[in-house]
mmCIF file of the C-alpha atoms, coordinates in Angstrom:
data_MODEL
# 
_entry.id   MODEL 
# 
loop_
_atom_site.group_PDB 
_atom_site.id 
_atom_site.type_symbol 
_atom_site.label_atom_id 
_atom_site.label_alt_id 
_atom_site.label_comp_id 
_atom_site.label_asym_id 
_atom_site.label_entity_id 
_atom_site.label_seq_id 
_atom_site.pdbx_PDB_ins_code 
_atom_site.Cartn_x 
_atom_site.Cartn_y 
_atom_site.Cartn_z 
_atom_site.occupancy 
_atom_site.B_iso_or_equiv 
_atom_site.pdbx_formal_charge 
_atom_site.auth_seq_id 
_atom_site.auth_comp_id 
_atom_site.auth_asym_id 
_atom_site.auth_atom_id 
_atom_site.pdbx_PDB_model_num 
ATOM 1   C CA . UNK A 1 1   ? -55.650 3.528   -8.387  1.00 0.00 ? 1   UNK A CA 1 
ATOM 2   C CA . UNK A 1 2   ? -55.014 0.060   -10.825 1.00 0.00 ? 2   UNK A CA 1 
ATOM 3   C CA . UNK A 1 3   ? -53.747 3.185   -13.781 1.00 0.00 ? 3   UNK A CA 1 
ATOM 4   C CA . UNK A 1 4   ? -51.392 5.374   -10.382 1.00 0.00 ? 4   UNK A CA 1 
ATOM 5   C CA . UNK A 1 5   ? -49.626 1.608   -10.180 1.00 0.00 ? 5   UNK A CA 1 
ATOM 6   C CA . UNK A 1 6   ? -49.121 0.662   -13.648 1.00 0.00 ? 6   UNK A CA 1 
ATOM 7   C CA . UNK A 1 7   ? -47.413 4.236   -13.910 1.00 0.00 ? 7   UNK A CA 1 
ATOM 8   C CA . UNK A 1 8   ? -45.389 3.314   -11.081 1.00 0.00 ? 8   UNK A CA 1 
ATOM 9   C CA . UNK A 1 9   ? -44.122 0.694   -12.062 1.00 0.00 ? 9   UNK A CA 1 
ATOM 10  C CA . UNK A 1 10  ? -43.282 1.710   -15.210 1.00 0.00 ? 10  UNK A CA 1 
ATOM 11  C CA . UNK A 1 11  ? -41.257 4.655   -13.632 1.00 0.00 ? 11  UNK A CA 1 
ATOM 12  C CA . UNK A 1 12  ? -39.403 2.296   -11.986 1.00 0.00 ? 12  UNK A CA 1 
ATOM 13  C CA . UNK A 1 13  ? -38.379 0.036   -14.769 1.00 0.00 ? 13  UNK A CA 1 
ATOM 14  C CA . UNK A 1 14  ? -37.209 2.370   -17.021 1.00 0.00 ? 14  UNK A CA 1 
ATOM 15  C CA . UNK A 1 15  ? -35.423 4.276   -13.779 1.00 0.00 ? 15  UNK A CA 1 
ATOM 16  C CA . UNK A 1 16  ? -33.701 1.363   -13.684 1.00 0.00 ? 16  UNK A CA 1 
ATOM 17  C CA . UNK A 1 17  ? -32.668 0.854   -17.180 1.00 0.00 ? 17  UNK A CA 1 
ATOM 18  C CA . UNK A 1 18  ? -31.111 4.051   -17.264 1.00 0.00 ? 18  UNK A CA 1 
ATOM 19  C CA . UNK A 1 19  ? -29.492 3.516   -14.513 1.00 0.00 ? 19  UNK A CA 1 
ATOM 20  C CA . UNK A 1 20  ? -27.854 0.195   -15.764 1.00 0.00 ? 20  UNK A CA 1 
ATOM 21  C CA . UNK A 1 21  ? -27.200 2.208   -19.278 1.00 0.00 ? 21  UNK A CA 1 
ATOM 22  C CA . UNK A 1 22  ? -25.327 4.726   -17.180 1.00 0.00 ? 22  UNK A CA 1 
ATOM 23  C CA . UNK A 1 23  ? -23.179 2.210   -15.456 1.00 0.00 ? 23  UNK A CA 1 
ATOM 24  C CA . UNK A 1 24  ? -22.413 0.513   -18.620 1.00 0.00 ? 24  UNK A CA 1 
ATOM 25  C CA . UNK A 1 25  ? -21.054 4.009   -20.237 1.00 0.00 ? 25  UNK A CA 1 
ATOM 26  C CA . UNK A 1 26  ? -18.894 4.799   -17.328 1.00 0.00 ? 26  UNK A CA 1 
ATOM 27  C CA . UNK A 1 27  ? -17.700 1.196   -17.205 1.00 0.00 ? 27  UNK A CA 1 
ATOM 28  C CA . UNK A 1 28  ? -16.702 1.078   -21.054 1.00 0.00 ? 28  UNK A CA 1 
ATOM 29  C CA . UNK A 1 29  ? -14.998 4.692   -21.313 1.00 0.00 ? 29  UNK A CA 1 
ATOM 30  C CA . UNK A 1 30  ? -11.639 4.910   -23.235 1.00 0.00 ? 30  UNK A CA 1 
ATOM 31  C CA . UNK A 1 31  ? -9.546  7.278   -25.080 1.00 0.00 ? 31  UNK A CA 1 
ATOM 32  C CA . UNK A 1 32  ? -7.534  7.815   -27.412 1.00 0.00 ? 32  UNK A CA 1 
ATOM 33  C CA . UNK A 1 33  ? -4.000  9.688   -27.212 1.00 0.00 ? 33  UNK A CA 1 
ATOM 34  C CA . UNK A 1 34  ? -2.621  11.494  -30.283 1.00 0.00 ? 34  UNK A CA 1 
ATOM 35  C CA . UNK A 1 35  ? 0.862   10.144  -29.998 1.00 0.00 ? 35  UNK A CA 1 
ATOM 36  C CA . UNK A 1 36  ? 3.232   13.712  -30.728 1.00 0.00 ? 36  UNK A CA 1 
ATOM 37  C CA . UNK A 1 37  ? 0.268   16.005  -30.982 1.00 0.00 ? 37  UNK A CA 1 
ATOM 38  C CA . UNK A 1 38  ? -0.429  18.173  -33.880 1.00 0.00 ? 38  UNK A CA 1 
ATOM 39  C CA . UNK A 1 39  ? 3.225   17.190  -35.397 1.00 0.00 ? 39  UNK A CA 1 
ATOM 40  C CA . UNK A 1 40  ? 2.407   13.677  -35.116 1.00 0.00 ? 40  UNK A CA 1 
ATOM 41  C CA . UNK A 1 41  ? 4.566   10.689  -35.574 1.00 0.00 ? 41  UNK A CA 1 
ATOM 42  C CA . UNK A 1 42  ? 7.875   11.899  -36.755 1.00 0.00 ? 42  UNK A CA 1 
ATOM 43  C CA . UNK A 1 43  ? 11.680  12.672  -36.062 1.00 0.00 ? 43  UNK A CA 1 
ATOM 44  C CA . UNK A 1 44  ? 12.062  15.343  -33.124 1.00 0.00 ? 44  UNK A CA 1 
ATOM 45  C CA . UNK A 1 45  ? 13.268  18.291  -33.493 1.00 0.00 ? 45  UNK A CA 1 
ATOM 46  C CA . UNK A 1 46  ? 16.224  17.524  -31.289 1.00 0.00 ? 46  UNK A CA 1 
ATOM 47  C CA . UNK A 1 47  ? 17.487  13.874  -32.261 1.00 0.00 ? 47  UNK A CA 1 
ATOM 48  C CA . UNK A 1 48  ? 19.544  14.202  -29.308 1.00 0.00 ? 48  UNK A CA 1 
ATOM 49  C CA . UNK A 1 49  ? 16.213  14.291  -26.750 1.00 0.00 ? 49  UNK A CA 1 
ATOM 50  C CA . UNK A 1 50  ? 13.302  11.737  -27.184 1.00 0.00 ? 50  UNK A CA 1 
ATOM 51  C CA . UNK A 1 51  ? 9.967   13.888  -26.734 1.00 0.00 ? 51  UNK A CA 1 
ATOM 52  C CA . UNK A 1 52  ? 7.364   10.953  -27.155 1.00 0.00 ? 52  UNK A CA 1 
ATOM 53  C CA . UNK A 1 53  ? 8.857   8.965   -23.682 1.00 0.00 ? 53  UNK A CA 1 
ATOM 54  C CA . UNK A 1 54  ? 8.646   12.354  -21.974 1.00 0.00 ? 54  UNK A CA 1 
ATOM 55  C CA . UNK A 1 55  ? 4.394   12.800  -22.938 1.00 0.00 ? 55  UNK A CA 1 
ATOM 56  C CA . UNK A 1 56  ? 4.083   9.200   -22.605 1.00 0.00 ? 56  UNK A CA 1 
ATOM 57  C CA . UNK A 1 57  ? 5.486   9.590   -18.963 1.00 0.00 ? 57  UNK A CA 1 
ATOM 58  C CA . UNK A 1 58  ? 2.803   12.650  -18.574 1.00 0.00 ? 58  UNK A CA 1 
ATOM 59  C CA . UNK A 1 59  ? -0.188  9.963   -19.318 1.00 0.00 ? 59  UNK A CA 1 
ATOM 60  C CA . UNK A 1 60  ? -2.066  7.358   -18.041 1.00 0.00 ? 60  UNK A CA 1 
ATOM 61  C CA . UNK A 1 61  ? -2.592  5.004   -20.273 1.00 0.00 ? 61  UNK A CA 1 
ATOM 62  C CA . UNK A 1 62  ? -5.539  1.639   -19.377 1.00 0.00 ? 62  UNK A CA 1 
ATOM 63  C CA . UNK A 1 63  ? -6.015  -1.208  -21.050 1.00 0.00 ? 63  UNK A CA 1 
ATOM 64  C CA . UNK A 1 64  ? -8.734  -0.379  -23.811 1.00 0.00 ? 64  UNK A CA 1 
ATOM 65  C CA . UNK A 1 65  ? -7.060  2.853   -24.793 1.00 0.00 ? 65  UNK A CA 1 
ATOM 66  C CA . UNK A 1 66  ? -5.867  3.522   -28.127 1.00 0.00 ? 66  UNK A CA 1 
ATOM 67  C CA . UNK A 1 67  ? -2.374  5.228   -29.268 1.00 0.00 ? 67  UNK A CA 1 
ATOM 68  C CA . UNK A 1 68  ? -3.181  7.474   -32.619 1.00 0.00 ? 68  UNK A CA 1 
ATOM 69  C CA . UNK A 1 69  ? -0.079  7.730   -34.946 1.00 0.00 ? 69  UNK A CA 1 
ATOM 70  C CA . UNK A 1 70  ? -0.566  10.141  -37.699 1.00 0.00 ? 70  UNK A CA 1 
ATOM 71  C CA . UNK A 1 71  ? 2.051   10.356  -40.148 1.00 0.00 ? 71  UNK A CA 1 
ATOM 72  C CA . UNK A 1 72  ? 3.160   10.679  -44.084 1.00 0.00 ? 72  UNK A CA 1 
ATOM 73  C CA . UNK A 1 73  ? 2.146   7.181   -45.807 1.00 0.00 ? 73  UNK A CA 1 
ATOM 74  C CA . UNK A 1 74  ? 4.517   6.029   -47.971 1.00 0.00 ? 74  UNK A CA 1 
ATOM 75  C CA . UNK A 1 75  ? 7.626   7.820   -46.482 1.00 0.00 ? 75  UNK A CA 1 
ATOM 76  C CA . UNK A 1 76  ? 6.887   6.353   -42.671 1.00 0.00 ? 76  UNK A CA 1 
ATOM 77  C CA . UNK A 1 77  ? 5.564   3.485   -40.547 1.00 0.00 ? 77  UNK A CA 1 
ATOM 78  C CA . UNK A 1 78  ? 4.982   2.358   -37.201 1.00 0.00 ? 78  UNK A CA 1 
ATOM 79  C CA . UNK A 1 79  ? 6.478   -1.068  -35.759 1.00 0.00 ? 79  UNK A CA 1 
ATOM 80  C CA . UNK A 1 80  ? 5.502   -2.668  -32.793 1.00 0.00 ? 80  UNK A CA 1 
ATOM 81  C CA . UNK A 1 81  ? 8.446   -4.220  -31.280 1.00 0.00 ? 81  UNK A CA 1 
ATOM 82  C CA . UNK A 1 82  ? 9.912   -6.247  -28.449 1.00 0.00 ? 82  UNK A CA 1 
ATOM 83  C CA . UNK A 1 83  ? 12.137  -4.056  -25.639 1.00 0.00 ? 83  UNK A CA 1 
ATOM 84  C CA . UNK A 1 84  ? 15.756  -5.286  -27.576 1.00 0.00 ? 84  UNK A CA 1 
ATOM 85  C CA . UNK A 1 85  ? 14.580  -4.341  -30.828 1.00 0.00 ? 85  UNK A CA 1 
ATOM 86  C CA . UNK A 1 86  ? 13.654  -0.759  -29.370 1.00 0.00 ? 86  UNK A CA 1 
ATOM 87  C CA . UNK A 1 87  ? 16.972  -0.485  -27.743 1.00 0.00 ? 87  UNK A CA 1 
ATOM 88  C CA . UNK A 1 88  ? 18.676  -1.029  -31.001 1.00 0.00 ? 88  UNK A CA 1 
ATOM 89  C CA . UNK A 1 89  ? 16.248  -0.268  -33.673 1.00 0.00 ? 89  UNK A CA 1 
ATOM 90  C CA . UNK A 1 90  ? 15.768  -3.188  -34.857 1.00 0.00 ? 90  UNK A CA 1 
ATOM 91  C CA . UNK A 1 91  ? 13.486  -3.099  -37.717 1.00 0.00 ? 91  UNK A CA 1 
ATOM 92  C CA . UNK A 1 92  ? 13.695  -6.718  -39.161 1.00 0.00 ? 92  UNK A CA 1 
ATOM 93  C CA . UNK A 1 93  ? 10.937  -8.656  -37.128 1.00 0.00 ? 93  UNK A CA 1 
ATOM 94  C CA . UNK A 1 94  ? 8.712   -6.741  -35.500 1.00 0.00 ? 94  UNK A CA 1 
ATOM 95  C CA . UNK A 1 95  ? 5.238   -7.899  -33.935 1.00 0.00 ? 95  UNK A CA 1 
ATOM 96  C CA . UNK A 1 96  ? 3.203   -5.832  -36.051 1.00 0.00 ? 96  UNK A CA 1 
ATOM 97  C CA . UNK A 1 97  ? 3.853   -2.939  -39.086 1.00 0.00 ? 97  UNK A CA 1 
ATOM 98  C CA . UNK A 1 98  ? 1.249   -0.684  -39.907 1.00 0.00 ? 98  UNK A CA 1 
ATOM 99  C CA . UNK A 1 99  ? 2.230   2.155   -42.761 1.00 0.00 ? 99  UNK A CA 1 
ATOM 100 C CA . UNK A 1 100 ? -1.330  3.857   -43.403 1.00 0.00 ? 100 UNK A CA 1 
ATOM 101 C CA . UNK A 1 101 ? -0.873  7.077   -42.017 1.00 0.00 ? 101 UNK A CA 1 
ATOM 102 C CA . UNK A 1 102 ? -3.302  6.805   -39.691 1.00 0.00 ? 102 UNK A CA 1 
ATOM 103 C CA . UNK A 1 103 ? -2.721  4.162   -37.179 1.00 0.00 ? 103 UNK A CA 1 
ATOM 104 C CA . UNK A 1 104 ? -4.859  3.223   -34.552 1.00 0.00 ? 104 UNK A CA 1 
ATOM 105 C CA . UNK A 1 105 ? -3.185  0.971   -32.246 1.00 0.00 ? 105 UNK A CA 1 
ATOM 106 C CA . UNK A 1 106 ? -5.574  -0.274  -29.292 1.00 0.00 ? 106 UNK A CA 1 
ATOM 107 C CA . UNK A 1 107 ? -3.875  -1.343  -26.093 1.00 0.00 ? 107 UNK A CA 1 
ATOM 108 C CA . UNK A 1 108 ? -5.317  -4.341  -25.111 1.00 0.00 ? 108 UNK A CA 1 
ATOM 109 C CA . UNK A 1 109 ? -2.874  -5.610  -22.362 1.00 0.00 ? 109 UNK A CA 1 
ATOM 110 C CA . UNK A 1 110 ? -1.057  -4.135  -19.574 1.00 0.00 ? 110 UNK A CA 1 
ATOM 111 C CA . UNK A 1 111 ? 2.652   -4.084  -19.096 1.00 0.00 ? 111 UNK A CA 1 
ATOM 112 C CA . UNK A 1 112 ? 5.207   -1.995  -21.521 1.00 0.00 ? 112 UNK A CA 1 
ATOM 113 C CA . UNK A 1 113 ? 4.454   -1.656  -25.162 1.00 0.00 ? 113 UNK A CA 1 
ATOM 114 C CA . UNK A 1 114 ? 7.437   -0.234  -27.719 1.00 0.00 ? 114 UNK A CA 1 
ATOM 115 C CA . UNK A 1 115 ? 7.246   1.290   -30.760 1.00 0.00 ? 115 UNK A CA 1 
ATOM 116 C CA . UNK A 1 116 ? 9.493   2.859   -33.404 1.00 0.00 ? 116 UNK A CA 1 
ATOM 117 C CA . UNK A 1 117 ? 9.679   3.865   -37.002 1.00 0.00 ? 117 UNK A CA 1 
ATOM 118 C CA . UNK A 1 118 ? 10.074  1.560   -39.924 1.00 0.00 ? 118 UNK A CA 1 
ATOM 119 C CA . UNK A 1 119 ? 13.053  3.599   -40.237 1.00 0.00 ? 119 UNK A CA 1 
ATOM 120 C CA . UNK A 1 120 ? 16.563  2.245   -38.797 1.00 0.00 ? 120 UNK A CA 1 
ATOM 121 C CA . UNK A 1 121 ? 17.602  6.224   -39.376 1.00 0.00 ? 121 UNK A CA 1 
ATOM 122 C CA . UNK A 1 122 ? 14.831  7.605   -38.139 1.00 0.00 ? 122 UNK A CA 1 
ATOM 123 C CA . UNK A 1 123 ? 14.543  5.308   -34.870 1.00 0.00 ? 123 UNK A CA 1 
ATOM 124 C CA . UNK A 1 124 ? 17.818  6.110   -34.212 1.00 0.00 ? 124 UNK A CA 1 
ATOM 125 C CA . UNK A 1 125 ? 16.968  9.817   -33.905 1.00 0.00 ? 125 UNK A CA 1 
ATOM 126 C CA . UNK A 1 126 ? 14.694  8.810   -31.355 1.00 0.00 ? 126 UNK A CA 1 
ATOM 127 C CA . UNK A 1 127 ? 11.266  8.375   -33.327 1.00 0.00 ? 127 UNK A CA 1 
ATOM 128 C CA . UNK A 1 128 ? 10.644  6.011   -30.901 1.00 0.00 ? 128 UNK A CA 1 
ATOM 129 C CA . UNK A 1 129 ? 8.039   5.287   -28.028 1.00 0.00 ? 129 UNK A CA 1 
ATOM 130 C CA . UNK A 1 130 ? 7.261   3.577   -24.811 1.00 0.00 ? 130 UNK A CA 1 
ATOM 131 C CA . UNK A 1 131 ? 4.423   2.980   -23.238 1.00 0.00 ? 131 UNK A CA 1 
ATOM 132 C CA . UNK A 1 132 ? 3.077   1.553   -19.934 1.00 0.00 ? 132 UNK A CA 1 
ATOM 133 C CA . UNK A 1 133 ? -0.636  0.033   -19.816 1.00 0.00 ? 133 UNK A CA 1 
ATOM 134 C CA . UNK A 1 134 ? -2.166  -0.206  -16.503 1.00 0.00 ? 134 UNK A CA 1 
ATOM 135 C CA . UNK A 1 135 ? -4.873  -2.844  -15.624 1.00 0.00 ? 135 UNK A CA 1 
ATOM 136 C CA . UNK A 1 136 ? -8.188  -2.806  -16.756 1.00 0.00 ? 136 UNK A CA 1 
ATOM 137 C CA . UNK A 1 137 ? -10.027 0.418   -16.022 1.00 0.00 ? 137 UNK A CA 1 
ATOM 138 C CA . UNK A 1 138 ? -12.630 -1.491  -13.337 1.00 0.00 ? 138 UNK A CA 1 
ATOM 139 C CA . UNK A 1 139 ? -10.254 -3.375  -11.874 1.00 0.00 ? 139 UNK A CA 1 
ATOM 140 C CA . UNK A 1 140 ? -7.654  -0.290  -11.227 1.00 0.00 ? 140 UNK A CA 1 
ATOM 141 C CA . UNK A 1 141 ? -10.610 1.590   -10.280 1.00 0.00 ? 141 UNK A CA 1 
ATOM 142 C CA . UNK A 1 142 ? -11.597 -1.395  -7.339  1.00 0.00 ? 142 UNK A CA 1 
ATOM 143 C CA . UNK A 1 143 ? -7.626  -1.635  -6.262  1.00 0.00 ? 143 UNK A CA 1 
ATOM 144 C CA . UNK A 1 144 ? -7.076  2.187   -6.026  1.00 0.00 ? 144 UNK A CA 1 
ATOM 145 C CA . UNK A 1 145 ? -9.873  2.416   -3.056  1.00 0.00 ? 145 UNK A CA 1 
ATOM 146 C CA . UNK A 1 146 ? -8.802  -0.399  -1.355  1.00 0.00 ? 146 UNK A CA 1 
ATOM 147 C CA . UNK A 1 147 ? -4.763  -0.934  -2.145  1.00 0.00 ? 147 UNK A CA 1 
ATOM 148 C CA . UNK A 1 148 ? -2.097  1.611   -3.174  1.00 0.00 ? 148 UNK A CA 1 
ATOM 149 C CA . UNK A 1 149 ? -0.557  1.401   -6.710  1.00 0.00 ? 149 UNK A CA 1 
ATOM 150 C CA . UNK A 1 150 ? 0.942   -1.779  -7.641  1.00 0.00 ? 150 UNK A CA 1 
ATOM 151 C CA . UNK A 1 151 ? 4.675   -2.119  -7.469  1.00 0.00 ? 151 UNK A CA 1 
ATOM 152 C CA . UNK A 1 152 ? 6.695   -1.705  -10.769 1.00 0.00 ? 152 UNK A CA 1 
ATOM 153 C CA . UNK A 1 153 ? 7.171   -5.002  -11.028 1.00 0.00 ? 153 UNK A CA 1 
ATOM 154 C CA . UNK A 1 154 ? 3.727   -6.064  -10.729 1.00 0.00 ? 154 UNK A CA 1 
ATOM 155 C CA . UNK A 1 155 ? 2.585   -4.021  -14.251 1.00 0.00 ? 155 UNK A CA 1 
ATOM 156 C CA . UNK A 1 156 ? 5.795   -4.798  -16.203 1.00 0.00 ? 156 UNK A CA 1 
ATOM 157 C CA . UNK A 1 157 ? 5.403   -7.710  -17.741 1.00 0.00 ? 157 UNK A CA 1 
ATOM 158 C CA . UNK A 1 158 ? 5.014   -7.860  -21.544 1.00 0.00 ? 158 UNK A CA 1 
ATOM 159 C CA . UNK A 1 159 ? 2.506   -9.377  -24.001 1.00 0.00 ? 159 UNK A CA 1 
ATOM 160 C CA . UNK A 1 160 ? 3.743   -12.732 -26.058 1.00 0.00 ? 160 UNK A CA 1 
ATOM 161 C CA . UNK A 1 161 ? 4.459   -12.588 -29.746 1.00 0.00 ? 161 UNK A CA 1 
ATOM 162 C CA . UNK A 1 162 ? 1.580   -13.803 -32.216 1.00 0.00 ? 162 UNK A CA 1 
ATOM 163 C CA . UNK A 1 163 ? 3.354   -14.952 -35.325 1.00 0.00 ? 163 UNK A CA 1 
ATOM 164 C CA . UNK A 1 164 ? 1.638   -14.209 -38.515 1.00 0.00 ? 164 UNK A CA 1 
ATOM 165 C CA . UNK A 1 165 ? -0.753  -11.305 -37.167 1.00 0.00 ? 165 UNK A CA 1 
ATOM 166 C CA . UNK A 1 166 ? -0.781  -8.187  -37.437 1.00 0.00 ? 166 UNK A CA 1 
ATOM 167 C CA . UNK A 1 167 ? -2.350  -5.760  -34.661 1.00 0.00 ? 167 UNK A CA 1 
ATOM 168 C CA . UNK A 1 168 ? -1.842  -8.350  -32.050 1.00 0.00 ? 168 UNK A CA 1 
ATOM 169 C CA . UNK A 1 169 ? -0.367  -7.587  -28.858 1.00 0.00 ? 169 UNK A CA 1 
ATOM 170 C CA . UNK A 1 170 ? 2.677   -9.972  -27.360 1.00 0.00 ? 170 UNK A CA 1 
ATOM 171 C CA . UNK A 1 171 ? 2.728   -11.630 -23.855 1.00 0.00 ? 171 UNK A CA 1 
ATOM 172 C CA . UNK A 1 172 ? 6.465   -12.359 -23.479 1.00 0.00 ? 172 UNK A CA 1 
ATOM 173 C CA . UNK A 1 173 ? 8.226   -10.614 -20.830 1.00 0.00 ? 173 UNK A CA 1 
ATOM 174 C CA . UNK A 1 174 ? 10.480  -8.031  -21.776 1.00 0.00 ? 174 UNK A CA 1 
ATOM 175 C CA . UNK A 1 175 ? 14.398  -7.325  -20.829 1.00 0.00 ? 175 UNK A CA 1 
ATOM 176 C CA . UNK A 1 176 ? 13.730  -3.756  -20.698 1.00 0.00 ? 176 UNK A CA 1 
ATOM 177 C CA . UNK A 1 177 ? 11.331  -2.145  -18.620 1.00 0.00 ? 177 UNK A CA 1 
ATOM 178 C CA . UNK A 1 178 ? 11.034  1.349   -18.330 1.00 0.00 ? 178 UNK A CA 1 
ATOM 179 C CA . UNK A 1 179 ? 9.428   3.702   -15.203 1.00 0.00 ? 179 UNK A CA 1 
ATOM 180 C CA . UNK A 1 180 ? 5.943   3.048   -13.896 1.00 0.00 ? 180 UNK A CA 1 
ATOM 181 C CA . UNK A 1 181 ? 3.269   5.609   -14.720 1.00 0.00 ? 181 UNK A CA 1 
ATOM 182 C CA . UNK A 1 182 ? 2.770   8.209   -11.561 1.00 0.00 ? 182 UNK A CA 1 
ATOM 183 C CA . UNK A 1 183 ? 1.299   11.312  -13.298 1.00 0.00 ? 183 UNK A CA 1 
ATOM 184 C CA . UNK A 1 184 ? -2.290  11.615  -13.111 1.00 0.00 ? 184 UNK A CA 1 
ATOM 185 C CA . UNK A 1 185 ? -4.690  11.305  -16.157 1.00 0.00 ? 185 UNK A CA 1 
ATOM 186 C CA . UNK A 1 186 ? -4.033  13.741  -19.022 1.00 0.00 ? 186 UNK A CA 1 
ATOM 187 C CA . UNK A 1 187 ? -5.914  17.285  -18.648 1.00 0.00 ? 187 UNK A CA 1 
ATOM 188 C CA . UNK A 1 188 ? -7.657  15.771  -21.970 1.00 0.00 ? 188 UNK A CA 1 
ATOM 189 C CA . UNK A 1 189 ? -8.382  12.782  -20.637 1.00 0.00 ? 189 UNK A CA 1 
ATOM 190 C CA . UNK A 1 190 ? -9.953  14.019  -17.276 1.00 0.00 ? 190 UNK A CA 1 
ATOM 191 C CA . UNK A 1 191 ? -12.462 16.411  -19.649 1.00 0.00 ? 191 UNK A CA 1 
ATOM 192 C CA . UNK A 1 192 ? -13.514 13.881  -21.692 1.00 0.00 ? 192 UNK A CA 1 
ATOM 193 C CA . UNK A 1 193 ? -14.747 11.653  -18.529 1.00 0.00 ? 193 UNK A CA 1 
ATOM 194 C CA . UNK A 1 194 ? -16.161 14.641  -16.495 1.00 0.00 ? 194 UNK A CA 1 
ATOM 195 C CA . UNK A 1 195 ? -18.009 16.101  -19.656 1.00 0.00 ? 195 UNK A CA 1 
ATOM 196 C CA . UNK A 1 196 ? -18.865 12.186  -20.535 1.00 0.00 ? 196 UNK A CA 1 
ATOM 197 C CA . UNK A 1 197 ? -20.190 11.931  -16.860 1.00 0.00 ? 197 UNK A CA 1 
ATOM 198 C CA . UNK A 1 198 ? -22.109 15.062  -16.579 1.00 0.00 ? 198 UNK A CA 1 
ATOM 199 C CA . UNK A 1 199 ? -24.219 14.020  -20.032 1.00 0.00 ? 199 UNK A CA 1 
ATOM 200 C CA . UNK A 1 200 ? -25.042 10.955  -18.963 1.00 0.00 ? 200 UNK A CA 1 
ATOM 201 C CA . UNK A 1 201 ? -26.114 12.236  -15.469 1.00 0.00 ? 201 UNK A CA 1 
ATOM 202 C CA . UNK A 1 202 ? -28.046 14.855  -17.137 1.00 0.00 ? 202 UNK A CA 1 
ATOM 203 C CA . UNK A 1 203 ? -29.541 12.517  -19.525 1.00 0.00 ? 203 UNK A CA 1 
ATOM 204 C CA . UNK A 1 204 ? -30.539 10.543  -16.583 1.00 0.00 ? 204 UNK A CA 1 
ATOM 205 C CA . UNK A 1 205 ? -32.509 13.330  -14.509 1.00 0.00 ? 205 UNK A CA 1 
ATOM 206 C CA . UNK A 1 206 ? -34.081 14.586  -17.691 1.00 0.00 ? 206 UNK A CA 1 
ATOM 207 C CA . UNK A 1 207 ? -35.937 10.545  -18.031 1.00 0.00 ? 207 UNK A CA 1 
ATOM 208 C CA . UNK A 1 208 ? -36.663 10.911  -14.588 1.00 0.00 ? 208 UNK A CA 1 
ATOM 209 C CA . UNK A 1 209 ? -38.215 14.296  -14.456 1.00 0.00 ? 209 UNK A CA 1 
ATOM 210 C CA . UNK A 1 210 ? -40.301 13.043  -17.948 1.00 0.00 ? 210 UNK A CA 1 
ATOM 211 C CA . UNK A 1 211 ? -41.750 9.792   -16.370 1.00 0.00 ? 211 UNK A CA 1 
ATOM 212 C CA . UNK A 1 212 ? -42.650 11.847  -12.719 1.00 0.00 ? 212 UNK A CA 1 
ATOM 213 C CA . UNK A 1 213 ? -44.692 14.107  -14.741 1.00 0.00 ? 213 UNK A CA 1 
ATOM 214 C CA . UNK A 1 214 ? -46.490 11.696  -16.421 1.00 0.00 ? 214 UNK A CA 1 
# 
């Protein structure tokens, strides 16, 4: 009887550490968006038509997310800028420059975030990007059951410059705020948490059937 309890309890401890592992994996789940696919970061096809605002304005993008910018080093570059330096690519002071050919840029605050290349010529054929972050992925997650989506005005506000550092995001409103986000999440996006879900729900069962049998 003293060994059916010890068991027991056991079962239930570890029951409820996998439970608490589960909830922290669903809690913490991010992606990251290839920013202009398989061609990457580069001049459209069609100066005349700006391709990256039209797939950014077919994602959701949360705060934790990451852009991916893959592109030639040495003959390209990404810039992180404020809204009137996007307008008129502005290349002279922007927030951050990254030129590795494989930037990973993780959006850390909500609001719009702009981007362009370290090229005035090649900004102004619309190489060029803007995104809008929603709020944290919890706290979205509480205010979508409850609340419908915040107003546009309530997400646009922009992150402030941080002088000297590279990566960082700014918290300065912005002149220049472009549509709210109203698609749902990216086909890619959805996968990744449903097959993300379904392993950790299956990994979950498969401790529970174990420590039953025992």
């Amino acid at each position: 009887m003293a060994t059916f309890i010890f068991r027991s309890n056991k079962a239930v401890h570890a029951l409820v550490g996998c439970l608490c592992l589960l909830l922290m994996v669903q809690k913490g789940a991010s992606y990251d968006f290839v920013v202009g696919g398989q061609k990457g970061w580069s001049v459209p096809n069609d100066p005349s038509f700006n391709p990256f605002n039209q797939w950014a304005e077919k994602n959701r993008f949360q705060v934790g997310d990451s852009l991916v910018f893959n592109y030639q080093s040495g003959q390209d570059s990404v810039l992180y800028v404020k809204s009137e330096d996007y307008a008129s690519c502005n290349t002279d002071s922007p927030y951050s420059k990254f030129s590795d050919g494989h930037t990973v840029f993780k959006l850390d605050k909500s609001g719009p975030h702009f981007f362009i290349s370290g090229s005035k010529d090649k900004c102004l054929k619309n190489e060029k990007l803007t995104v809008i972050v929603l709020a944290e992925r919890n706290k979205n997650n509480n205010q979508s059951t409850n609340a419908s989506p915040p107003s546009p005005q309530s997400s646009s506000s922009s992150p402030a410059p941080t002088t000297g550092q590279e990566g960082q995001s700014p918290s300065s409103d912005t002149n220049q705020t472009p549509s709210p986000v109203s698609e749902p999440p990216p086909p890619n996006a959805a996968a990744s948490a449903f097959v993300s879900l379904a392993g950790s729900v299956g990994a979950f069962m498969v401790s529970v059937i174990m420590l039953l049998s025992f």
